[in-house]
N, C-alpha and C positions, 0 to 999 in steps of 0.2 A: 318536302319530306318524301313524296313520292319518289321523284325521281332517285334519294340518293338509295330508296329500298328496294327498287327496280336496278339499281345499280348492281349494290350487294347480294339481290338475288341470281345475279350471273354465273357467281362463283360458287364453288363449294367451300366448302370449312379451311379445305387445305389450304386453296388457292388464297384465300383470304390471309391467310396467314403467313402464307410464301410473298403475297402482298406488301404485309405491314411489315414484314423481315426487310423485304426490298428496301422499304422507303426510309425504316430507320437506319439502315448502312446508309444509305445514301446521303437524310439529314446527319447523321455523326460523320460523315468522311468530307461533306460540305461543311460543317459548323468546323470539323479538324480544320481544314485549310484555310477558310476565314482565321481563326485563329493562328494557326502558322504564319500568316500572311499580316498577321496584328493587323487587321482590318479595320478592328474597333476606335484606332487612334486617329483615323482619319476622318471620322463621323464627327468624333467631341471636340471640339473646338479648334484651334488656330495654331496651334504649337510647333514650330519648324520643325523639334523633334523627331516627328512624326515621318518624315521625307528620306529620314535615313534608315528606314526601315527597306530602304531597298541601298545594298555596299555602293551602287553605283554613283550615288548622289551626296557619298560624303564629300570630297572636296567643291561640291559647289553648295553645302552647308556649311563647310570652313570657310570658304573664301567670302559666302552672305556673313558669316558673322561676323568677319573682319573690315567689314566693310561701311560705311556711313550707314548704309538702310539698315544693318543688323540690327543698329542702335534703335531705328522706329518705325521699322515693315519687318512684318513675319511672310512667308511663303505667300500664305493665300489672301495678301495685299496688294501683291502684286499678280500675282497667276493665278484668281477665279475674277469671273467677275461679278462687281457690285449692284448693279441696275433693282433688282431685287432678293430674295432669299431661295423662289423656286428656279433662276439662275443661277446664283452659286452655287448650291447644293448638287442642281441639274450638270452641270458643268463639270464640278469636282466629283461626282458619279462616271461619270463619261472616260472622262480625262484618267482618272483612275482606273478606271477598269481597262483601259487602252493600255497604260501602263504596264498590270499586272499581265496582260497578255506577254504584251513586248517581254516583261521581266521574266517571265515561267516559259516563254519557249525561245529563250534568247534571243531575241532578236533587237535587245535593245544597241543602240550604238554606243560606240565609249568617248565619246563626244558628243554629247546631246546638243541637238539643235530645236529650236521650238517650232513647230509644223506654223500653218498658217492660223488655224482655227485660235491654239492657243498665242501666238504672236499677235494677233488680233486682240486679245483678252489683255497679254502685258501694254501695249502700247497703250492702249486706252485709259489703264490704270496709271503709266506715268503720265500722262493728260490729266486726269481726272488729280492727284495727288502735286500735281506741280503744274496748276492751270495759272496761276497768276506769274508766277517766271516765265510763261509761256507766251502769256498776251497782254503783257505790263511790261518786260522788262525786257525779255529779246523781241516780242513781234513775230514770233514763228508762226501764234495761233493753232487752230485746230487743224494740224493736219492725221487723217485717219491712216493705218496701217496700209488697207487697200489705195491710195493716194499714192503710197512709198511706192509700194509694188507696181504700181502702174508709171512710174517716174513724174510722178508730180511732187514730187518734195520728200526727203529723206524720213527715214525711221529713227524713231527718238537712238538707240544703239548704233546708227549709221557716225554718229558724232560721240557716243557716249558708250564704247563698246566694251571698258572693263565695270560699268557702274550694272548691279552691286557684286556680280560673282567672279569678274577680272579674269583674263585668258590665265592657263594654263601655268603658265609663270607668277601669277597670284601664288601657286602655291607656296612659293620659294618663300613667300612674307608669312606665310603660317605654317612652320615648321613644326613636326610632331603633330598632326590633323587628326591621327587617330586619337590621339588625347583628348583634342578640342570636342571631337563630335562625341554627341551621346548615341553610343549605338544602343540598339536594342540588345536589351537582354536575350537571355536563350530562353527558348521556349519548353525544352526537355524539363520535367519535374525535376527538382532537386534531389529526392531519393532515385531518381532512376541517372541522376549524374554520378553519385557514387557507386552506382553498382558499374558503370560504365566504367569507368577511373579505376577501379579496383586493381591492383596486379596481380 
């Protein structure tokens, strides 16, 4: 308690208050963007929904959900990984806010490719999810991502390169995608859309 009254004795009355001015602009124009950014959908649980909160990731949530995995992997079944909870969470923190960068000062590609960190995360997950196809039935066994990259034996996609989001020509099989996907609503209040609308 000392310290924080030794603090506030620094300033004067004004400054205290030019203070707390600051920092509530700054929490409301931080919580604004969180929310612009529908941030909160990525916290509560597994819902692919959620991924289309950025335009760029509709057609590889149309072509997931046209896909065999649609039917029984969501996003983060395949792209966080599983090992525990303060890795998923840790991961899908990272990973998203790597994103949101890329997304907010364009730099994302329009062909996404998966860096290594996260290609590391998918591969393991189709191991992990199709281990007995893997070492009952072809004999492939465990080969890890870094393995691939080093040329010791291919990446599960080196063989299986439309499974689940299919090249670009997928699309042609999900016609009308803006249909399919659930985008995100607008964020603008609904009274300030009619005033906006107005002629």
């Amino acid at each position: 308690m000392k310290i924080l009254d030794k603090l506030l004795g620094m300033f004067s009355y004004r400054q205290k208050v030019g203070l707390l001015i600051a920092a509530g602009v700054i929490v409301g124009l931080g919580g604004l963007f969180m929310y612009l950014l529908r941030a909160h959908t990525y916290f509560i649980g597994d819902d692919p929904s959620a991924c289309v909160n950025c335009h760029i990731m509709t057609p590889y949530y149309a072509t997931w959900s046209h896909s065999s995995h649609g039917r029984d992997a969501t996003c983060n079944d395949c792209h966080v990984p599983h090992q525990n909870l303060a890795m998923k969470y840790g991961f899908k923190a990272m990973d998203g806010l790597k994103h949101t960068v890329y997304f907010v000062s364009h730099a994302e590609r329009q062909a996404i490719m998966a860096e290594d960190m996260s290609a590391e995360v998918i591969m393991d997950n189709c191991i992990r999810c199709h281990t007995q196809l893997n070492q009952e039935f072809v004999k492939t066994g465990r080969i890890s991502y870094m393995m691939a990259k080093r040329g010791e034996g291919k990446a599960c996609w080196d063989c299986h390169r439309n499974v689940p989001h299919g090249g670009m020509n997928s699309l042609m099989a999900t016609p009308h995608a803006e249909f399919v996907t659930p985008l995100p609503p607008s964020p603008v209040p609904e009274w300030l859309q009619k005033i906006l609308t107005k002629d």
